[in-house]
PDB file of the backbone (N, CA, C, O) and the ligand in Angstrom, with CONECT records:
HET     ZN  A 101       1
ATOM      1  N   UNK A   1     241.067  35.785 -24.425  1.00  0.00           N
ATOM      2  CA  UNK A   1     241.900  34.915 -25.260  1.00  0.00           C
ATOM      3  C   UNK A   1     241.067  33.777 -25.821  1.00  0.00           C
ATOM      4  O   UNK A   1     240.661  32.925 -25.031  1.00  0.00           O
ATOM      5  N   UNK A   2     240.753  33.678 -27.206  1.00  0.00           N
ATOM      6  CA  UNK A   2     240.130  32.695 -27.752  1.00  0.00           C
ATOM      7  C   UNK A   2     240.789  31.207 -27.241  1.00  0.00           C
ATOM      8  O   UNK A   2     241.861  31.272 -26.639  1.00  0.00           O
ATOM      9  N   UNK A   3     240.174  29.869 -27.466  1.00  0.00           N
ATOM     10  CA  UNK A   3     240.507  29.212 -26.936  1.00  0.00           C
ATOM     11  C   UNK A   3     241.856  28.690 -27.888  1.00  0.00           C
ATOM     12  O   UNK A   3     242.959  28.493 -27.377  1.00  0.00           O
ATOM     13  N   UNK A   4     241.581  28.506 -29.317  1.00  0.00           N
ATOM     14  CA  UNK A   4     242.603  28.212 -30.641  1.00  0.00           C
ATOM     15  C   UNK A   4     244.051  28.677 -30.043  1.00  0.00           C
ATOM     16  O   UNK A   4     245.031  27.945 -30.181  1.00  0.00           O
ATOM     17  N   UNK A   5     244.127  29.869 -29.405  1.00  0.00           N
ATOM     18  CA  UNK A   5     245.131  30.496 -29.157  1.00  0.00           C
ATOM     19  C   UNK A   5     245.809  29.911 -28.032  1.00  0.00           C
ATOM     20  O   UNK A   5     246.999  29.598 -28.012  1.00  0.00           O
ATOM     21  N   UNK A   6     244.819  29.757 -26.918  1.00  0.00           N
ATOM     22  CA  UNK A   6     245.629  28.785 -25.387  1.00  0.00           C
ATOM     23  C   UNK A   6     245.775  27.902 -26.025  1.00  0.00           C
ATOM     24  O   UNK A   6     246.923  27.672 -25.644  1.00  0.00           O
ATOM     25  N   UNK A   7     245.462  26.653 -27.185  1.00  0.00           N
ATOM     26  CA  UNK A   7     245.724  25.840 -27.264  1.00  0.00           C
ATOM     27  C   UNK A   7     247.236  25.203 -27.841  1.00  0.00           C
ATOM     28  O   UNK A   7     247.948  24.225 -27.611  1.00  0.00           O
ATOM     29  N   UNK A   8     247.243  26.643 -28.913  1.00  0.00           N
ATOM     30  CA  UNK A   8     248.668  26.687 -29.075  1.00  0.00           C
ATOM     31  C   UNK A   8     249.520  26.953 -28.645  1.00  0.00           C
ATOM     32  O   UNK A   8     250.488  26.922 -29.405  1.00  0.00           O
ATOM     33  N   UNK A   9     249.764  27.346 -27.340  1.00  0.00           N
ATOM     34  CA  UNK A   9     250.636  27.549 -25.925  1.00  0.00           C
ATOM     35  C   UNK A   9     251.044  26.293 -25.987  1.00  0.00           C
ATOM     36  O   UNK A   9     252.218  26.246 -26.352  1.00  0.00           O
ATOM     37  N   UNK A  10     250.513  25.116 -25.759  1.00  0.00           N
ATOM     38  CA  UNK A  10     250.655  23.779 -25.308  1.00  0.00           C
ATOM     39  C   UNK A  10     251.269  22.694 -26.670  1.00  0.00           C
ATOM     40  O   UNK A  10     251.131  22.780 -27.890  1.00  0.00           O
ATOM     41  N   UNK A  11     251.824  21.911 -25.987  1.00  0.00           N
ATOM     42  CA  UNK A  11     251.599  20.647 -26.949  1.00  0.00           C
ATOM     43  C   UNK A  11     250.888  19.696 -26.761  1.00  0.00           C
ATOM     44  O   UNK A  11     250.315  19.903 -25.690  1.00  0.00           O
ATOM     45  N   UNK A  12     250.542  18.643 -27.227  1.00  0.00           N
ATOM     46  CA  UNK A  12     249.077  17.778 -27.195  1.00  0.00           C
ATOM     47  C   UNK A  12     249.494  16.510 -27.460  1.00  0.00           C
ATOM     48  O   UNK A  12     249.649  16.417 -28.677  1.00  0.00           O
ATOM     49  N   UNK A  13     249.742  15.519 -26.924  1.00  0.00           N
ATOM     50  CA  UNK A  13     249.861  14.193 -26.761  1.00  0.00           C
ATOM     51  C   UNK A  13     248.674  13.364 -26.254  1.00  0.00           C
ATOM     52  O   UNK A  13     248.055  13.939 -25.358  1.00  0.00           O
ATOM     53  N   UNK A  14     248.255  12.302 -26.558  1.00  0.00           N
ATOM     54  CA  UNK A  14     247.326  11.293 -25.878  1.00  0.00           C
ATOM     55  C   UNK A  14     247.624  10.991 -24.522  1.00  0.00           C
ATOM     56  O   UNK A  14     248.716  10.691 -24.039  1.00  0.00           O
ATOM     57  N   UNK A  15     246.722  11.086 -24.069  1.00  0.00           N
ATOM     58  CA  UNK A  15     246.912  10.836 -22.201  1.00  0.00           C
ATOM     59  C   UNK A  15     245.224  10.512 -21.675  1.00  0.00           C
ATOM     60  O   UNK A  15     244.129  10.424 -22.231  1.00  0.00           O
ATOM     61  N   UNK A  16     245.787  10.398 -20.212  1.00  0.00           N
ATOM     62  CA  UNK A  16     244.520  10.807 -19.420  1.00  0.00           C
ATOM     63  C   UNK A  16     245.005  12.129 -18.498  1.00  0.00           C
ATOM     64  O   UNK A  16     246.141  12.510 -18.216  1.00  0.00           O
ATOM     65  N   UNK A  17     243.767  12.643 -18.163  1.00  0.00           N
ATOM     66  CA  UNK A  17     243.283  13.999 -17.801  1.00  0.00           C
ATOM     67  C   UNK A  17     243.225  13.756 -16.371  1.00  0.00           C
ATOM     68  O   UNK A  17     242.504  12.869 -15.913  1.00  0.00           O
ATOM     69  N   UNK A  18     243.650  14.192 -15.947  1.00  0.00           N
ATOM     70  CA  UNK A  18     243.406  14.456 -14.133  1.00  0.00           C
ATOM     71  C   UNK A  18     242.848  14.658 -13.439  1.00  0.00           C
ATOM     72  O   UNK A  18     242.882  14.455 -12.225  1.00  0.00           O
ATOM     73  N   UNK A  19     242.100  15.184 -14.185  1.00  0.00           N
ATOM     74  CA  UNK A  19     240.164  15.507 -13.691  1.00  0.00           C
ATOM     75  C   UNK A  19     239.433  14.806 -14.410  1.00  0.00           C
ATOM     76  O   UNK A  19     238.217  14.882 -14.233  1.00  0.00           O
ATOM     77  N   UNK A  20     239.845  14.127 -15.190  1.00  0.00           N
ATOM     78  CA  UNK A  20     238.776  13.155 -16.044  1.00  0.00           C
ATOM     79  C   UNK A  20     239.161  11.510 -16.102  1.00  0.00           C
ATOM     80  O   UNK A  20     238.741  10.682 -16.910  1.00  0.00           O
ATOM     81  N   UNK A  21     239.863  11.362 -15.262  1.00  0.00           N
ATOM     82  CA  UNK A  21     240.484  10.255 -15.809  1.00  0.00           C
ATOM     83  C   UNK A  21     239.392   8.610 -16.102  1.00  0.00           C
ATOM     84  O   UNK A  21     239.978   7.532 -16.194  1.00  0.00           O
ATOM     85  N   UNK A  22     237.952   8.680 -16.204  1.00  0.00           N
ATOM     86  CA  UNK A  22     237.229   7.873 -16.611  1.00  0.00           C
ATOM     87  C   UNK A  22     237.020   8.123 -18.047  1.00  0.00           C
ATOM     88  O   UNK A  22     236.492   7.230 -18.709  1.00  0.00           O
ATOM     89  N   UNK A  23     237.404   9.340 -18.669  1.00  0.00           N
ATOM     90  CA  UNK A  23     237.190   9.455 -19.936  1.00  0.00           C
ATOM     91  C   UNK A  23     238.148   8.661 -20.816  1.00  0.00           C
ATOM     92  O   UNK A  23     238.002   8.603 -22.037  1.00  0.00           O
ATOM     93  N   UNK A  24     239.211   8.003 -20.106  1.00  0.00           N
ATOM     94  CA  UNK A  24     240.238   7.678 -21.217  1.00  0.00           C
ATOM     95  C   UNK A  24     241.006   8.446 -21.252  1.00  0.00           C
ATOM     96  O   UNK A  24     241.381   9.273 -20.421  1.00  0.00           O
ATOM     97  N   UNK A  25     241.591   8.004 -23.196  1.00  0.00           N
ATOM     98  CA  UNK A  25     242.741   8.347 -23.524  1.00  0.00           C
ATOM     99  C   UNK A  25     242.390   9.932 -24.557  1.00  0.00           C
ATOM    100  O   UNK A  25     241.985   9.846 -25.716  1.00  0.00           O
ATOM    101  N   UNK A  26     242.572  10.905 -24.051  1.00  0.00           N
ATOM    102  CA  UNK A  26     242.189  12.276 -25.169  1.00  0.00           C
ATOM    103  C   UNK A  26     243.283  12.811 -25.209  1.00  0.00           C
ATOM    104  O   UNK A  26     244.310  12.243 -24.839  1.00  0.00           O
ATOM    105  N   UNK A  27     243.232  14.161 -25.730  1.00  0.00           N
ATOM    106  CA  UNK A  27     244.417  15.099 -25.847  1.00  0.00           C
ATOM    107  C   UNK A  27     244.780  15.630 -25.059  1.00  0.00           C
ATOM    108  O   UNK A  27     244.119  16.651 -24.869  1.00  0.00           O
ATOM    109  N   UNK A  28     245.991  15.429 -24.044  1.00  0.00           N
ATOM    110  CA  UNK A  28     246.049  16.413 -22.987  1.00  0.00           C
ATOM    111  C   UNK A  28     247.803  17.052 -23.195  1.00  0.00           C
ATOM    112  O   UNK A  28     248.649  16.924 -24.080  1.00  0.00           O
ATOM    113  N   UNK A  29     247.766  17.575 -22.229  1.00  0.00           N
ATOM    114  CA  UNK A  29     249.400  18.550 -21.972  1.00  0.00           C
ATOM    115  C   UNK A  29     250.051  18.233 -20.847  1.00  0.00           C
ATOM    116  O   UNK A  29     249.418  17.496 -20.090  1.00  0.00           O
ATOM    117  N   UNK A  30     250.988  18.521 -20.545  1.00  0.00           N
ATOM    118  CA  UNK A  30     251.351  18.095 -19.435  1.00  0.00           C
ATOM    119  C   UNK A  30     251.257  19.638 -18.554  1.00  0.00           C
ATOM    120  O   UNK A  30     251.690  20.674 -19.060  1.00  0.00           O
ATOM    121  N   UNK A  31     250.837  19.612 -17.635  1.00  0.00           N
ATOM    122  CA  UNK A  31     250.449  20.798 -16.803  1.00  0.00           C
ATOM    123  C   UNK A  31     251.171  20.942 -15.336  1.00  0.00           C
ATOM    124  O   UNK A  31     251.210  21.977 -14.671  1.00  0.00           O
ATOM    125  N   UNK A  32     251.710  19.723 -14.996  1.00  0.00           N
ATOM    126  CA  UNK A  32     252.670  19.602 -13.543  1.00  0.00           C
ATOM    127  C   UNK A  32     253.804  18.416 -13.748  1.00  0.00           C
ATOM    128  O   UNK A  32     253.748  17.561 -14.632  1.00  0.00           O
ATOM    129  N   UNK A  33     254.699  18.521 -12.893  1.00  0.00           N
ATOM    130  CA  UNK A  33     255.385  17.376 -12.955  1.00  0.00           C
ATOM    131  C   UNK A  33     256.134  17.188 -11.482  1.00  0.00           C
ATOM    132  O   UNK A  33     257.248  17.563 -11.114  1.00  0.00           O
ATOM    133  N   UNK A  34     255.116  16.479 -10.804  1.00  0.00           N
ATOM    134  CA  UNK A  34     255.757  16.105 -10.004  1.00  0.00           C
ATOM    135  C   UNK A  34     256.719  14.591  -9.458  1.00  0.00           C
ATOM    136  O   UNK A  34     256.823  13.390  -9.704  1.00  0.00           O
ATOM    137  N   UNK A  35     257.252  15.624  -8.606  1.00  0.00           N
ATOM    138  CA  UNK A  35     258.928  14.862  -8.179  1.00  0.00           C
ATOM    139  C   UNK A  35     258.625  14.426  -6.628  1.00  0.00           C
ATOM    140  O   UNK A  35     258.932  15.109  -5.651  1.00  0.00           O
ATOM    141  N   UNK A  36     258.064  13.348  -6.601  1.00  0.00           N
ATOM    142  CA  UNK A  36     257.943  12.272  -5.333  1.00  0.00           C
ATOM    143  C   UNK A  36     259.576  11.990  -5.021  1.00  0.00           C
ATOM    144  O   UNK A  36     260.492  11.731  -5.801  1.00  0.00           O
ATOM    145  N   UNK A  37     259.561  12.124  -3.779  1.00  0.00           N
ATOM    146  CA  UNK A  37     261.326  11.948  -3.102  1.00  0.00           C
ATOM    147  C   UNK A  37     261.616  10.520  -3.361  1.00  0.00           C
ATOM    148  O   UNK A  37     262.799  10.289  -3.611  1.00  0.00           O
ATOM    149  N   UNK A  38     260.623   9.278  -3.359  1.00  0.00           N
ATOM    150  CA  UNK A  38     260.972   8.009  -4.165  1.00  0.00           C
ATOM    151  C   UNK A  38     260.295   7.802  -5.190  1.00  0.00           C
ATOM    152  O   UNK A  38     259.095   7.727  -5.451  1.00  0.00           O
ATOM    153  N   UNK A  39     261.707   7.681  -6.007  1.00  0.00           N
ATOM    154  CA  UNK A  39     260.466   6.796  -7.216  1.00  0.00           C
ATOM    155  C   UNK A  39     260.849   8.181  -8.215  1.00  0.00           C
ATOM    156  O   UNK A  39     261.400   9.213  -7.833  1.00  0.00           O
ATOM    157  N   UNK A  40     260.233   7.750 -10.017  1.00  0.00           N
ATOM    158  CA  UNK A  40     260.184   8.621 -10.829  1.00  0.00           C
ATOM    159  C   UNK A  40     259.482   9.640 -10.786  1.00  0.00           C
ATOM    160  O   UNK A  40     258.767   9.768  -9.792  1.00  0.00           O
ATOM    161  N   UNK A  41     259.458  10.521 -11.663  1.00  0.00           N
ATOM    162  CA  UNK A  41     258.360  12.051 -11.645  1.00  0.00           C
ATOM    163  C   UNK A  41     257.982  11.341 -12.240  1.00  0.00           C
ATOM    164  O   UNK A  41     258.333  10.279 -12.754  1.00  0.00           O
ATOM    165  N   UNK A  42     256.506  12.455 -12.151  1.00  0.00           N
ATOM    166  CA  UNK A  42     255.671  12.018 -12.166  1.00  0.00           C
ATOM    167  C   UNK A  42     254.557  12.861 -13.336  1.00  0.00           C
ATOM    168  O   UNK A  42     254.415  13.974 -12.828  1.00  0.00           O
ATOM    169  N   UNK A  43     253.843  12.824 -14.463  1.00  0.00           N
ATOM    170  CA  UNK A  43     253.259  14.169 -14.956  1.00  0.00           C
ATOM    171  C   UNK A  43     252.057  13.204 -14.675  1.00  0.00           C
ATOM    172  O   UNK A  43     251.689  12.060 -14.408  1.00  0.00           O
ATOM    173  N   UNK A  44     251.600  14.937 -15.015  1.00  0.00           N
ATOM    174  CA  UNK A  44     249.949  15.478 -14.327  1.00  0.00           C
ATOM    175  C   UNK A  44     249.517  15.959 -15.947  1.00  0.00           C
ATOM    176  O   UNK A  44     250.164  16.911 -16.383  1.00  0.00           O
ATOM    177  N   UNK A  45     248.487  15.368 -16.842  1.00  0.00           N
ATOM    178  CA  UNK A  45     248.364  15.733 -17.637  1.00  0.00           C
ATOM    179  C   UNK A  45     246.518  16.104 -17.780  1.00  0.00           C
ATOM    180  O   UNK A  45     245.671  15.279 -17.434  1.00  0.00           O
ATOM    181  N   UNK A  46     246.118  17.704 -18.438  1.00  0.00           N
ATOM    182  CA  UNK A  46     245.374  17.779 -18.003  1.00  0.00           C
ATOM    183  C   UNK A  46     244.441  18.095 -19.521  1.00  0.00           C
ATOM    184  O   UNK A  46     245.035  18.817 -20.322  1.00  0.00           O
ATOM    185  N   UNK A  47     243.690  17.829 -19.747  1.00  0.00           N
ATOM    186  CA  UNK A  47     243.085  17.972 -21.648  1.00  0.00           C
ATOM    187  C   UNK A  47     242.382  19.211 -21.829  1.00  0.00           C
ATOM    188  O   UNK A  47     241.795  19.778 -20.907  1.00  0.00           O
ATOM    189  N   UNK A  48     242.438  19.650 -23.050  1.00  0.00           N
ATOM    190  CA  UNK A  48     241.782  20.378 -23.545  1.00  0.00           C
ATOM    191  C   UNK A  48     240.423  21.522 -22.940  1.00  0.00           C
ATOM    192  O   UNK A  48     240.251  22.602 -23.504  1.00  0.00           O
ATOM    193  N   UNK A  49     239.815  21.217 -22.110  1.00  0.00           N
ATOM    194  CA  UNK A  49     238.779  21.170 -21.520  1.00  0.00           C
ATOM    195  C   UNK A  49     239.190  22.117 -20.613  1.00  0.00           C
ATOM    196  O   UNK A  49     239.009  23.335 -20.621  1.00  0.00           O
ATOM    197  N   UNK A  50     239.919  21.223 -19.619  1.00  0.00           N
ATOM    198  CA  UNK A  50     240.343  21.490 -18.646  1.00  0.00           C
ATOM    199  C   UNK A  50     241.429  23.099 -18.738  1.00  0.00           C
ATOM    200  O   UNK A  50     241.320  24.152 -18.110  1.00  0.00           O
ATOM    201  N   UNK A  51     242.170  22.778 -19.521  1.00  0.00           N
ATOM    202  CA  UNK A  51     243.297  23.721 -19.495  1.00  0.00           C
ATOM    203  C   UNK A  51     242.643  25.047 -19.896  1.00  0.00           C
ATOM    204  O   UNK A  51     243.261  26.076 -19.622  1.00  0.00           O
ATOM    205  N   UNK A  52     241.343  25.142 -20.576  1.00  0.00           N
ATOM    206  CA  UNK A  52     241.023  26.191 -20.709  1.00  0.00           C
ATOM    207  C   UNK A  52     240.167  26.576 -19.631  1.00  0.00           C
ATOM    208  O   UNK A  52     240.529  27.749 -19.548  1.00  0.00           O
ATOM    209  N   UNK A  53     239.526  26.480 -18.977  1.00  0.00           N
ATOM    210  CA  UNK A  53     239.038  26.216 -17.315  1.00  0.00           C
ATOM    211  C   UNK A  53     240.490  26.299 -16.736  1.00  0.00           C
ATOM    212  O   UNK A  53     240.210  26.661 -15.594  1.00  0.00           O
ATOM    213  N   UNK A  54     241.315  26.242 -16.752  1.00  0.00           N
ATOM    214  CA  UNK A  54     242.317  26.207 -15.772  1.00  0.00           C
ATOM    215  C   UNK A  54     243.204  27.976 -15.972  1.00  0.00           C
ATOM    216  O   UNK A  54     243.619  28.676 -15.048  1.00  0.00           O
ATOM    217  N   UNK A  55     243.264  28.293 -17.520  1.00  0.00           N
ATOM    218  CA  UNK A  55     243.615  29.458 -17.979  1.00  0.00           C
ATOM    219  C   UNK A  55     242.504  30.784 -17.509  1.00  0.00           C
ATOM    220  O   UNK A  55     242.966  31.875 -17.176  1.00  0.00           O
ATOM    221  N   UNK A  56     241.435  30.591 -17.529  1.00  0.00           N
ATOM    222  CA  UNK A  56     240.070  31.310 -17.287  1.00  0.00           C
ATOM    223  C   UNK A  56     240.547  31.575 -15.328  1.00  0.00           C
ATOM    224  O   UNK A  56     240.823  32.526 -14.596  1.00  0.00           O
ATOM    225  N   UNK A  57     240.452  30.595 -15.250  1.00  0.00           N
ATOM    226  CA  UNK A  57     240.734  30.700 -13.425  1.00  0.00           C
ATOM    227  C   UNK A  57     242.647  31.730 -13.182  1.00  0.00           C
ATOM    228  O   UNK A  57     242.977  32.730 -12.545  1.00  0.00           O
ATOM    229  N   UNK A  58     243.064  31.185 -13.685  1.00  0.00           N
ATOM    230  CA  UNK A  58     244.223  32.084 -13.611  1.00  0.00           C
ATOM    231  C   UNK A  58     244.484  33.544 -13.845  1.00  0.00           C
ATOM    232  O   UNK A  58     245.157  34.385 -13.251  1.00  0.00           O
ATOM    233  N   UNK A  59     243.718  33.559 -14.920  1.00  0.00           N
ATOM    234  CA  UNK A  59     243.349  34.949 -15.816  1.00  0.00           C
ATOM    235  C   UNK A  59     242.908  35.886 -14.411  1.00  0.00           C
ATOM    236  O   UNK A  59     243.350  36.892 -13.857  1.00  0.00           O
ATOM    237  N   UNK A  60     241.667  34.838 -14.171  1.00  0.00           N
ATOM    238  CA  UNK A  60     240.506  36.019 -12.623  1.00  0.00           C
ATOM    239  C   UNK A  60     241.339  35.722 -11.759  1.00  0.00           C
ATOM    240  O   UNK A  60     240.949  36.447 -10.844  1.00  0.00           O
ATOM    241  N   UNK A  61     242.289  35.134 -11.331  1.00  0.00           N
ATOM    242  CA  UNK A  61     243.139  35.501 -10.201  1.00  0.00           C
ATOM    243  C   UNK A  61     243.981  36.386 -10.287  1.00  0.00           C
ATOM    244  O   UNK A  61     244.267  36.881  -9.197  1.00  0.00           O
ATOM    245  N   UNK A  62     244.747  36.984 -11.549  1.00  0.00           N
ATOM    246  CA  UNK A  62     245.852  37.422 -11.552  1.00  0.00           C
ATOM    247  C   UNK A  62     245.210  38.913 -11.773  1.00  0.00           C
ATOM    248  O   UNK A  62     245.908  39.880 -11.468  1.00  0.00           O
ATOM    249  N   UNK A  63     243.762  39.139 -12.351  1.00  0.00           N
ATOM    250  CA  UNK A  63     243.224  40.502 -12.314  1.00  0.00           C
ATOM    251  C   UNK A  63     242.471  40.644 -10.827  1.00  0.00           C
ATOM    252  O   UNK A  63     241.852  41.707 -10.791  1.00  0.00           O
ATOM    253  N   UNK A  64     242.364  39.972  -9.749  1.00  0.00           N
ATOM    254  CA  UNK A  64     241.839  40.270  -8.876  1.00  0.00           C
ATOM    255  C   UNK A  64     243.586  40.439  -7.918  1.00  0.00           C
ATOM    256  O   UNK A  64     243.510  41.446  -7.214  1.00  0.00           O
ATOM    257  N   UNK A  65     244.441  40.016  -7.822  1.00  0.00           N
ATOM    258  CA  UNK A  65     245.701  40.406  -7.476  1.00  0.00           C
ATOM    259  C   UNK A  65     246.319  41.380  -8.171  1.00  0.00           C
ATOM    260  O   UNK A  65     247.372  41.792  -7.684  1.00  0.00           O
ATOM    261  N   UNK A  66     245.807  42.032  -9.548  1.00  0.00           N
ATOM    262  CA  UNK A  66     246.439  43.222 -10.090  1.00  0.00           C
ATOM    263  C   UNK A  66     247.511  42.796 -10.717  1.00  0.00           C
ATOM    264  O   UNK A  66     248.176  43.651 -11.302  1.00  0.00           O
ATOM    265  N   UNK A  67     247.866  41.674 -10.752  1.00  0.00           N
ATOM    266  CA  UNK A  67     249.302  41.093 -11.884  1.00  0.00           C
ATOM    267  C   UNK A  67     248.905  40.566 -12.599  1.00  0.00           C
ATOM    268  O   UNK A  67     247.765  40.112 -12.689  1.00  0.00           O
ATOM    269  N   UNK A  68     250.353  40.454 -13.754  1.00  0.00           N
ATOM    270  CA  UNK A  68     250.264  40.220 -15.275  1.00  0.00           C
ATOM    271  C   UNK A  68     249.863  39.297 -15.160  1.00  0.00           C
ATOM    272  O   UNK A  68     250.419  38.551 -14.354  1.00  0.00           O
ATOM    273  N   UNK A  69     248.511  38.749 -15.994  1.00  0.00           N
ATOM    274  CA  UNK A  69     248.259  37.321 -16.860  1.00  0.00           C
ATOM    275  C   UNK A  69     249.322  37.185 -17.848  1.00  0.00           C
ATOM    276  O   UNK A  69     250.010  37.989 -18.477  1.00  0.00           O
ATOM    277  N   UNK A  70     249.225  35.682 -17.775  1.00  0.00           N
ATOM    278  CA  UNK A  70     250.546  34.865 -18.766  1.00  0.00           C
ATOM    279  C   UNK A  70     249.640  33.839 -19.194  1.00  0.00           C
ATOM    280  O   UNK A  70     249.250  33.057 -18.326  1.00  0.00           O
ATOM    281  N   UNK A  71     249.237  33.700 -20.360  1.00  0.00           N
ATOM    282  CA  UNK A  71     248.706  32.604 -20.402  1.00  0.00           C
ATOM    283  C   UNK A  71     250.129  31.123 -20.739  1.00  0.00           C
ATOM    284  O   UNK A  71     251.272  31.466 -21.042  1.00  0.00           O
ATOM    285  N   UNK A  72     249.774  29.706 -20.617  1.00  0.00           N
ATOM    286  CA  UNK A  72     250.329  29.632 -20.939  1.00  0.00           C
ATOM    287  C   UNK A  72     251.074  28.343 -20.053  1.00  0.00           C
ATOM    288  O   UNK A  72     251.582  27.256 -20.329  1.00  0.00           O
ATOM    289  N   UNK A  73     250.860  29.012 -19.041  1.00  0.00           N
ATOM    290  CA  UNK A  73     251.396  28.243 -17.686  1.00  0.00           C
ATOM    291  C   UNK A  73     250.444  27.541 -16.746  1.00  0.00           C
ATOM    292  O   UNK A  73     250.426  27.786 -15.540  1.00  0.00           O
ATOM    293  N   UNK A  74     249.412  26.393 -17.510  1.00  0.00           N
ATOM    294  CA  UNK A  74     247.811  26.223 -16.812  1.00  0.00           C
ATOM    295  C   UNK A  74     248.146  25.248 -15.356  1.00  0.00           C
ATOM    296  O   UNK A  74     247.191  25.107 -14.593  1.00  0.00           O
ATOM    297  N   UNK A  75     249.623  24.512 -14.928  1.00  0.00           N
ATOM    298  CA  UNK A  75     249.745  24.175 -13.638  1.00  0.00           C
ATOM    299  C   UNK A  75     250.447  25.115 -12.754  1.00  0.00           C
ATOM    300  O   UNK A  75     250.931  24.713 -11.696  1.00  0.00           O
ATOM    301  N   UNK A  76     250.525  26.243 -13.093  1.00  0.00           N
ATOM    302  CA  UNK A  76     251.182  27.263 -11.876  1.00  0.00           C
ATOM    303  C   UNK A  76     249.526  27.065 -11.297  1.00  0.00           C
ATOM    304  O   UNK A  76     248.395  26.895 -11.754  1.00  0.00           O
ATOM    305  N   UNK A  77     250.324  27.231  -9.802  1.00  0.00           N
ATOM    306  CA  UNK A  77     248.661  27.739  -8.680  1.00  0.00           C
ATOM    307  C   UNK A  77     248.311  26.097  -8.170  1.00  0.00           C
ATOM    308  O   UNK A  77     247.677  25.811  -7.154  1.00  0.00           O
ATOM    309  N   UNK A  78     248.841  25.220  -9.055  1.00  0.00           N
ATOM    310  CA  UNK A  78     248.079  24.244  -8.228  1.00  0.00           C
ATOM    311  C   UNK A  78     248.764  23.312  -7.187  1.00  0.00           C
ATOM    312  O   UNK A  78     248.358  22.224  -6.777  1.00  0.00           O
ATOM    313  N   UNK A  79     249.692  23.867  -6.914  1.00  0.00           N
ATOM    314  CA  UNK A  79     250.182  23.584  -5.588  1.00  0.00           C
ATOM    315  C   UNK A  79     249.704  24.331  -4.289  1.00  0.00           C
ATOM    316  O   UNK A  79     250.091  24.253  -3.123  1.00  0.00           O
ATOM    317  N   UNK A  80     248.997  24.876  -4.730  1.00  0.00           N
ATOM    318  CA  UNK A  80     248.573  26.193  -3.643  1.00  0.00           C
ATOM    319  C   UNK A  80     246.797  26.108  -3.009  1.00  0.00           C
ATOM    320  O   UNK A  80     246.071  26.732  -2.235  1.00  0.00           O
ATOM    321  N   UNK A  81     246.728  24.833  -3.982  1.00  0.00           N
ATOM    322  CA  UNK A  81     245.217  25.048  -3.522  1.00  0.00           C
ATOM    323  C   UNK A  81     244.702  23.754  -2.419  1.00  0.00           C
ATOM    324  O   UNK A  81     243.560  23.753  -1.959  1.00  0.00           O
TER     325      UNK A  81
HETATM  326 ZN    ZN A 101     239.924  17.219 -18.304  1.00  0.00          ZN2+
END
């Protein structure tokens, strides 16, 4: 999957990145949203970069488990790790 294509899965707002967060403010997505038992949710927003590194890793998991890739969905899995 070219990257043009994951990118249009997503929408793209200014944020910081979750793995980058010294870089500032870039383009990211929102990729999780977590719900702390106090207090507001919470998003996890992760940029450009990342989400395709995050799609790539999903991709080789879901062919080494033999199930469908979806692209699309770059915070499934990361509760699990
Ligand atoms: Zn990033």
């Amino acid at each position: 999957m070219e990257r043009q294509q994951i990118f249009e899965l997503y929408e793209w707002d200014p944020g910081i990145c979750f793995r980058h967060p010294d870089r500032g403010v870039v383009d990211t997505t929102v990729v999780q949203t977590l719900r702390p038992r106090l207090g507001p949710a919470e998003e996890v927003r992760a940029c450009r970069q990342c989400v395709v590194a995050m799609e790539a890793e999903r991709r080789a998991r879901a062919e080494e488990l033999g199930v469908q890739y979806e692209p699309g969905h770059a915070g499934n899995g990361l509760d699990h790790r």
